[in-house]
Backbone bond lengths (Angstrom), bond angles and torsions (degrees), N, CA, C in turn:
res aa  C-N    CA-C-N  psi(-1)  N-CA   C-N-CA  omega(-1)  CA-C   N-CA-C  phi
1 X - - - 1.442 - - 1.516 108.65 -
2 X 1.752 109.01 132.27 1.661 92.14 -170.51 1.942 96.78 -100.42
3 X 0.839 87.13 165.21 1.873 86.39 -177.56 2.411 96.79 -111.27
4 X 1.539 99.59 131.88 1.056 99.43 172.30 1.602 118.64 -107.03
5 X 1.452 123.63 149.57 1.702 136.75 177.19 0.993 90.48 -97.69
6 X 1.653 118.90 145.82 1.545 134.84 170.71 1.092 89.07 -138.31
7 X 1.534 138.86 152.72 1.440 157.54 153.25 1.266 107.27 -105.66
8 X 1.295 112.39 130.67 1.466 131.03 -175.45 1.154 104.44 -154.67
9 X 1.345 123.90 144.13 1.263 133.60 173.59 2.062 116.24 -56.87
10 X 1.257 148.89 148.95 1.108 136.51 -171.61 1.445 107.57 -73.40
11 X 1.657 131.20 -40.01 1.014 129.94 151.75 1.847 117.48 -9.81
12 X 1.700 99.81 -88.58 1.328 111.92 -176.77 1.799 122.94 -47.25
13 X 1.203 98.66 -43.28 1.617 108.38 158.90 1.461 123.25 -38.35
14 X 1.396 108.96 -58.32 1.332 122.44 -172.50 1.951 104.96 -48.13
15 X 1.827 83.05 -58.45 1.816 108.89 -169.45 1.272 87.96 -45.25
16 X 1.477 124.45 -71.30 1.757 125.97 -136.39 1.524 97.18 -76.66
17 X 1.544 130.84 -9.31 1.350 132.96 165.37 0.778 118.39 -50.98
18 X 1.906 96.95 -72.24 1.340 96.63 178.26 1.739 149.24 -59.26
19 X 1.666 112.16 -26.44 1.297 129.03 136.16 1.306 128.06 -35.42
20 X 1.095 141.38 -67.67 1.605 142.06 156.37 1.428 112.30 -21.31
21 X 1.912 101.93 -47.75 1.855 97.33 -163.11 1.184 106.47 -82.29
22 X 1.344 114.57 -17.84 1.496 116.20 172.82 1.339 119.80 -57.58
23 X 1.395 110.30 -37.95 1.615 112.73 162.13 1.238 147.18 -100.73
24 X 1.879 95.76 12.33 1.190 101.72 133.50 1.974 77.53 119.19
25 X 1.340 119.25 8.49 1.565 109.40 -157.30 1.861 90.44 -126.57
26 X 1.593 112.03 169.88 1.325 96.29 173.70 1.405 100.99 -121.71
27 X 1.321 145.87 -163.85 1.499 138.64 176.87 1.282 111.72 -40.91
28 X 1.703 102.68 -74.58 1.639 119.72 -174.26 1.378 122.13 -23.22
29 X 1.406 98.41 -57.94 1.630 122.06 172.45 1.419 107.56 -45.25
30 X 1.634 124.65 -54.77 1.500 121.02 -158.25 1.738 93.40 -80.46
31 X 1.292 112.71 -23.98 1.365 119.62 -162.12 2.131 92.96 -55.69
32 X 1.460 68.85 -63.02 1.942 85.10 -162.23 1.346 100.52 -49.31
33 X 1.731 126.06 -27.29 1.591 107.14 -168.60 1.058 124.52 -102.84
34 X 1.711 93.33 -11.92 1.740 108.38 163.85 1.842 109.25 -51.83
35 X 1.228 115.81 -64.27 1.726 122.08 144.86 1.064 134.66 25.73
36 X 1.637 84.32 -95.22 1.725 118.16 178.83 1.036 102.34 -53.48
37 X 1.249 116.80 -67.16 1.782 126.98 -178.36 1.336 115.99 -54.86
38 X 1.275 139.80 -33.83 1.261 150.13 127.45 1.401 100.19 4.10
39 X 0.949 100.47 -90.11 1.877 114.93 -153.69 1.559 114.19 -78.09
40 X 1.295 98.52 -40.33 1.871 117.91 157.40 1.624 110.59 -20.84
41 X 1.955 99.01 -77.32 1.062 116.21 -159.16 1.799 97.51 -69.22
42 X 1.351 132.99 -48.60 1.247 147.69 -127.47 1.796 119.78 40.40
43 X 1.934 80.03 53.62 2.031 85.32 -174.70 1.709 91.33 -135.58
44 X 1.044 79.14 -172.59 2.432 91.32 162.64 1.460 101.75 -118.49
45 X 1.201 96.48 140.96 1.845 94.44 -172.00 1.425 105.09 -117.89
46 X 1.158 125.69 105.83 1.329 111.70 -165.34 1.376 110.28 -143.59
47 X 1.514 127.19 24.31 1.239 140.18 173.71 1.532 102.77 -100.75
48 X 1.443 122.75 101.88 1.421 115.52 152.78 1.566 114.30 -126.83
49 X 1.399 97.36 129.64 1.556 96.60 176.65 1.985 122.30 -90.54
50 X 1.105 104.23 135.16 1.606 88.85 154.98 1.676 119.66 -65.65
51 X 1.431 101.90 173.19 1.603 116.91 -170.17 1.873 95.76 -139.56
52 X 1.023 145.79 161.96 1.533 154.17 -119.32 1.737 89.16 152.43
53 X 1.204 102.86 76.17 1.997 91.34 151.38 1.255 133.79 -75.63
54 X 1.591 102.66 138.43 1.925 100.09 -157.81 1.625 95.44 -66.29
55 X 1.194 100.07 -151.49 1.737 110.98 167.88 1.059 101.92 -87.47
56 X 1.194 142.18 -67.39 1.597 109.76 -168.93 1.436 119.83 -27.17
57 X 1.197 116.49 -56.82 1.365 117.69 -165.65 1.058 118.53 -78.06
58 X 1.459 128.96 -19.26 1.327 149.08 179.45 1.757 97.61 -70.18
59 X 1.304 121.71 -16.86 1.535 126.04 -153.40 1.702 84.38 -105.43
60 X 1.232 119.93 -70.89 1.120 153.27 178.79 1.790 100.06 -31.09
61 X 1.310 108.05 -85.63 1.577 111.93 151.20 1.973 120.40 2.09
62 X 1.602 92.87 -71.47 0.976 105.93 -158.33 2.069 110.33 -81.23
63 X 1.627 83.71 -37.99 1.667 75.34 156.62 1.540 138.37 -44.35
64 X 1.395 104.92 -37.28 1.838 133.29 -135.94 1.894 78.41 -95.40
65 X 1.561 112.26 -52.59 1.872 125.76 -178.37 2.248 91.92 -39.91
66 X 1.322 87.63 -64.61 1.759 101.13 -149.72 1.480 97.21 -69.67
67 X 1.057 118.39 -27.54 2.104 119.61 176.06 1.063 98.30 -61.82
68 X 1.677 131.21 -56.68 1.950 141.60 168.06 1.153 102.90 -35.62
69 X 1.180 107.71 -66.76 1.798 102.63 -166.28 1.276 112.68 -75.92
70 X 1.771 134.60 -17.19 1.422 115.99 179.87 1.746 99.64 -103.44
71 X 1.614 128.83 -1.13 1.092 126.54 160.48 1.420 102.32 95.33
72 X 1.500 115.57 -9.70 1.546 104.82 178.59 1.441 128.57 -88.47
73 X 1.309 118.06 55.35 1.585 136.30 178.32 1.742 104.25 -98.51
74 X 1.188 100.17 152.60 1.515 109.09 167.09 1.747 104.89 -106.57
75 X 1.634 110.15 160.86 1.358 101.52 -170.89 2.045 78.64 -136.86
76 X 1.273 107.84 157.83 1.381 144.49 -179.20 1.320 130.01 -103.87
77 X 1.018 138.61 104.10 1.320 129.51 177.31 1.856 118.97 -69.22
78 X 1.262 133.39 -0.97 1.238 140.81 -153.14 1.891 114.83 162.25
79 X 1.205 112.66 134.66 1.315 129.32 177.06 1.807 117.38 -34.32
80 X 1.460 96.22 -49.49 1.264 99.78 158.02 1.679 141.38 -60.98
81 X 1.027 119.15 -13.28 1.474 125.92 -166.33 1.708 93.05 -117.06
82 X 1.227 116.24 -8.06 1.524 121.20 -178.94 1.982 100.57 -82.36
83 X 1.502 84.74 -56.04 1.647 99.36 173.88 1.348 124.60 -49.04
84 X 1.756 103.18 -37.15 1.676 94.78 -174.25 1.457 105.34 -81.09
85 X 1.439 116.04 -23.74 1.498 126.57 173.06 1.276 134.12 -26.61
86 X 1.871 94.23 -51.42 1.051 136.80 -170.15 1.632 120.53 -78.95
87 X 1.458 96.22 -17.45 1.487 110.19 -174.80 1.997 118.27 84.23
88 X 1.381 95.31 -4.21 1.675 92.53 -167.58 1.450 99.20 -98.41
């Protein structure tokens, strides 16, 4: 495994940290998949957008958290049995 040095100002470090942790990743991680994807694609991948969920989903979200944690969800074996569930 070869290990790579990047120079960046401490500023930019800080920034691109903190971005990563927001999604949950730390440098290393984006480093290696920037990479992968690299060579994957045979492109440069360098478009990532953020995402901002409105309220609905922010509501929705938070329902979906508290059903997990109090255990009262139903689970599905197949698309179909979700549908008839559903009434549609």
């Amino acid at each position: 495994m070869a290990t790579l040095t990047v120079r960046l100002s401490d500023e930019l470090k800080t920034d691109a940290t903190e971005v990563a942790e927001y999604y949950g990743f730390d440098l290393g991680s984006l480093t290696r998949a920037f990479y992968t994807q690299m060579v994957r694609e045979r492109a440069i991948p360098l478009k990532l957008n953020s995402y901002e969920p409105n309220d609905e989903s922010l509501r929705t979200i938070a329902e979906t958290d508290a059903a997990i944690a109090s255990g009262s969800y139903e689970t599905y074996d197949d698309a179909a049995s979700l549908l008839r569930a559903a009434g549609a």
